[in-house]
C-alpha positions as semicolon CSV with decimal commas, in nm:
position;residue;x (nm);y (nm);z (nm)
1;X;5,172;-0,083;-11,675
2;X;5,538;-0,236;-11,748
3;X;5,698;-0,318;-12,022
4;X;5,870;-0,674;-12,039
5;X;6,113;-0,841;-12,305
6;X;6,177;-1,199;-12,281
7;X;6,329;-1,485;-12,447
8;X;6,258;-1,824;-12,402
9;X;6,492;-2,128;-12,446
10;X;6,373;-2,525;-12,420
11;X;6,555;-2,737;-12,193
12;X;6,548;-3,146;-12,217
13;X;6,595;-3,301;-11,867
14;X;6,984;-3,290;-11,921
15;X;7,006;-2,926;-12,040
16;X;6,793;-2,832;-11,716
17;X;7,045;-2,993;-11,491
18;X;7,334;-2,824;-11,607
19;X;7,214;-2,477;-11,642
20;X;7,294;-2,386;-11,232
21;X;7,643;-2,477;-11,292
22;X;7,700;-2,284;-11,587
23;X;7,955;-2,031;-11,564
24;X;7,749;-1,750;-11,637
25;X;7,488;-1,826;-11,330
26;X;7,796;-1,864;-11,145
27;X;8,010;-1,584;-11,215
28;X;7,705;-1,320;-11,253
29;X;7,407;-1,461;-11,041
30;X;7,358;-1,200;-10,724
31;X;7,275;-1,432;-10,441
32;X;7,124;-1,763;-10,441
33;X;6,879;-1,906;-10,673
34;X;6,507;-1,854;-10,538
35;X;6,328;-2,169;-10,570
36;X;5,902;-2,153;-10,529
37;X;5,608;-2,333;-10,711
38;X;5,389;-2,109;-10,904
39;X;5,028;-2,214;-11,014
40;X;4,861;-2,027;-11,261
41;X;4,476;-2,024;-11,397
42;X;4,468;-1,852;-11,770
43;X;4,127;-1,718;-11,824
44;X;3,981;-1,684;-12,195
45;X;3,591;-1,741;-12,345
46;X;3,524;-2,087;-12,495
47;X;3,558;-1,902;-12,828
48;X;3,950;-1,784;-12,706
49;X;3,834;-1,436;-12,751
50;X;4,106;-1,294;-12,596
51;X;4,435;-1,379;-12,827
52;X;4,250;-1,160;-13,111
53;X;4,178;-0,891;-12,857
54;X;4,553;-0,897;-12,846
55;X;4,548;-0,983;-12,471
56;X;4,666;-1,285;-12,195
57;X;4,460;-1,303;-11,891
58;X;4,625;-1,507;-11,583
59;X;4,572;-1,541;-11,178
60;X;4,921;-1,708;-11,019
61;X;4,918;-1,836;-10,683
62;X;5,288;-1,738;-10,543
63;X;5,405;-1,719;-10,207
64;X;5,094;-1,690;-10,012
65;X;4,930;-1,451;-10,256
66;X;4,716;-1,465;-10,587
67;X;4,882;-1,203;-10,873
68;X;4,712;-1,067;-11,154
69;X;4,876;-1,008;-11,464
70;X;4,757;-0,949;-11,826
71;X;5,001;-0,941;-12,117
72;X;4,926;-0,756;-12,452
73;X;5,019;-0,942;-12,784
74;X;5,337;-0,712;-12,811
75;X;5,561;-0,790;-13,064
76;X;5,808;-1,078;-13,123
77;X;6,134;-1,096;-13,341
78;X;6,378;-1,303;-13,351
79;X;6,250;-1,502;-13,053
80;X;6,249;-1,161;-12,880
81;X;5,904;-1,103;-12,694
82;X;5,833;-0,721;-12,611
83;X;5,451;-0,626;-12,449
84;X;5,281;-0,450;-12,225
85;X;5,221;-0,621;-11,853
86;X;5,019;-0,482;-11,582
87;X;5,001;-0,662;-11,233
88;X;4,830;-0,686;-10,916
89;X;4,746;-0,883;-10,624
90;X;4,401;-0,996;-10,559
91;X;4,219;-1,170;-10,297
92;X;4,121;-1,492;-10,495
93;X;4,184;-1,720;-10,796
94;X;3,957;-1,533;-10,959
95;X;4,046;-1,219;-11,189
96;X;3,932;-0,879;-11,055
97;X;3,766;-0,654;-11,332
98;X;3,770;-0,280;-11,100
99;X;4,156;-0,318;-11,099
100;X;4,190;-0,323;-11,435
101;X;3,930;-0,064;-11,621
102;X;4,119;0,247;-11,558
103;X;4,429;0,051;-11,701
104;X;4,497;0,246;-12,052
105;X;4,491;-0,097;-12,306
106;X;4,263;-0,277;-12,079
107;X;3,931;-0,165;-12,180
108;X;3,885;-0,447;-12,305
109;X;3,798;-0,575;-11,983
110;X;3,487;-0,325;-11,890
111;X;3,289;-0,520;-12,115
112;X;3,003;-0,696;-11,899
113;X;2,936;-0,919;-12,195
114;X;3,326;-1,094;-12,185
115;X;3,339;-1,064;-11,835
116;X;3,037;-1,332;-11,803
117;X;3,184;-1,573;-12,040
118;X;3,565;-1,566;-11,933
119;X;3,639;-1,871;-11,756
120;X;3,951;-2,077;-11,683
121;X;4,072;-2,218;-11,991
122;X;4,429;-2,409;-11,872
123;X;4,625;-2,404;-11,527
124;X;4,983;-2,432;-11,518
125;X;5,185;-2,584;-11,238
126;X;5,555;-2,559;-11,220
127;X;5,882;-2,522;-10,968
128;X;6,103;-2,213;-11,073
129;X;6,422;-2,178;-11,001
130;X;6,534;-1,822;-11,081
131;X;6,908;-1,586;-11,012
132;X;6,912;-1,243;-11,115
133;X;7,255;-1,184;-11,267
134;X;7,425;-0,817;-11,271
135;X;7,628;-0,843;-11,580
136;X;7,915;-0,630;-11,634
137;X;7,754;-0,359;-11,830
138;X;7,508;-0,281;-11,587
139;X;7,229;-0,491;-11,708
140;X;7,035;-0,719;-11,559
141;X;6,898;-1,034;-11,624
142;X;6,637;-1,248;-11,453
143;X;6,693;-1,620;-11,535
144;X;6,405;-1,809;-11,455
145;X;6,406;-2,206;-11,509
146;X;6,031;-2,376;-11,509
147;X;5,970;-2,748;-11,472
148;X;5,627;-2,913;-11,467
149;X;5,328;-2,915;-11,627
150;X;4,988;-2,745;-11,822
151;X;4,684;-2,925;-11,787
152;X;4,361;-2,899;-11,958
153;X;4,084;-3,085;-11,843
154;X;4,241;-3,409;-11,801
155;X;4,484;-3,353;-12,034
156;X;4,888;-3,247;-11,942
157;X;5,185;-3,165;-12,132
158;X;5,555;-3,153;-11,976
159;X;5,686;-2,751;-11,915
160;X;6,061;-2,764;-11,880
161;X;6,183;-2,397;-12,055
162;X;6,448;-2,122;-11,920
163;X;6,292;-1,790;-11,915
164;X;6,486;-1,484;-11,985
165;X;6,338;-1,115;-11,898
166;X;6,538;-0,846;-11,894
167;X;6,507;-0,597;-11,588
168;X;6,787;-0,313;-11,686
169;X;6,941;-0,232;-11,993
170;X;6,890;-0,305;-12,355
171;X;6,693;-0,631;-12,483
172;X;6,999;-0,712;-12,737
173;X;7,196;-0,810;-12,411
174;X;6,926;-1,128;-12,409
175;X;7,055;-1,268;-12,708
176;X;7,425;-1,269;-12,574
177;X;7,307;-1,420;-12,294
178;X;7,110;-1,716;-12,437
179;X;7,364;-1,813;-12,665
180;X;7,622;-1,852;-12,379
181;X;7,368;-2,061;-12,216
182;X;7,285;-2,274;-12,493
183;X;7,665;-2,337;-12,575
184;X;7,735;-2,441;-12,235
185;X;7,394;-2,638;-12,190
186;X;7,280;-2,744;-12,511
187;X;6,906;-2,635;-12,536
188;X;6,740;-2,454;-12,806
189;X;6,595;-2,066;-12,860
190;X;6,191;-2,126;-12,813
């Protein structure tokens, strides 16, 4: 199991079109941005039993696989998200219990009971556009921009957000980094 810390920022449809020419992505961005549609199932009870078991359950079609993840409640300050993640492929939409009972924080998930009643609750389908940038102190950032939608039933609501997860160094470099993007782009900390 990983640890991720994360920041989110809102974009409005301007905001989103400037953030690939912003100097940061530009200067620091190794490669070219990665562009793929992800759809994701979230899986709760009808109750939402999960949130109170401090835990996110998701399947995400990506690339020509279905990944696994849960997410633990963590901790969040300042806009700064820090939890527990644990992923792994599986063969279908649907969430595979084995992988995760020997998962320490996961037990949760051994229960026959919850198991039963866990269900999809919402589906998310987006576009992301992600760079990884190597910043000058050796850390690294993943930017990942999202566009599209949540639906529930036959319900939707717009997703349009940038995503920042730190992969190396320490999670106070995140803050730097979103408020050079939302100087130069002009969206807001989430």
């Amino acid at each position: 199991m990983a640890t991720e810390a994360e920041l989110k920022l809102c974009l409005d449809d301007d905001a989103r079109k400037r953030v690939s020419s912003l100097p940061l992505i530009r200067h620091y961005a190794e490669g070219p941005a990665v562009r793929q549609r992800l759809t994701s199932i979230y899986y709760d009870t009808p109750e939402l039993d999960l949130p109170g078991k401090g835990l996110v359950l998701r399947v995400r079609r990506q690339g020509g696989q279905w990944i696994q993840t849960v997410k633990s409640a963590g901790r969040a300050r300042a806009g700064l998200h820090t939890r527990a993640e644990f992923e792994g492929t599986v063969s279908s939409r649907k969430p595979d219990f084995d992988q995760l009972r020997g998962e320490r924080g996961l037990r949760a998930f051994a229960d026959g009971a919850l198991q039963k009643r866990l269900a999809p609750a919402f589906e998310t389908d987006f576009w992301r556009t992600s760079w990884n940038l190597h910043l000058p102190g050796g850390e690294i950032v993943e930017i990942a921009m999202d566009a599209g939608e949540v639906r529930h039933g036959d319900a939707t609501a717009p997703i349009c957000e940038l995503e920042l997860e730190l992969k190396r160094g320490l999670p106070e470099v995140l803050y730097g980094v979103a408020l050079d993007i939302a100087k130069q782009s002009g969206c807001s900390l989430k």
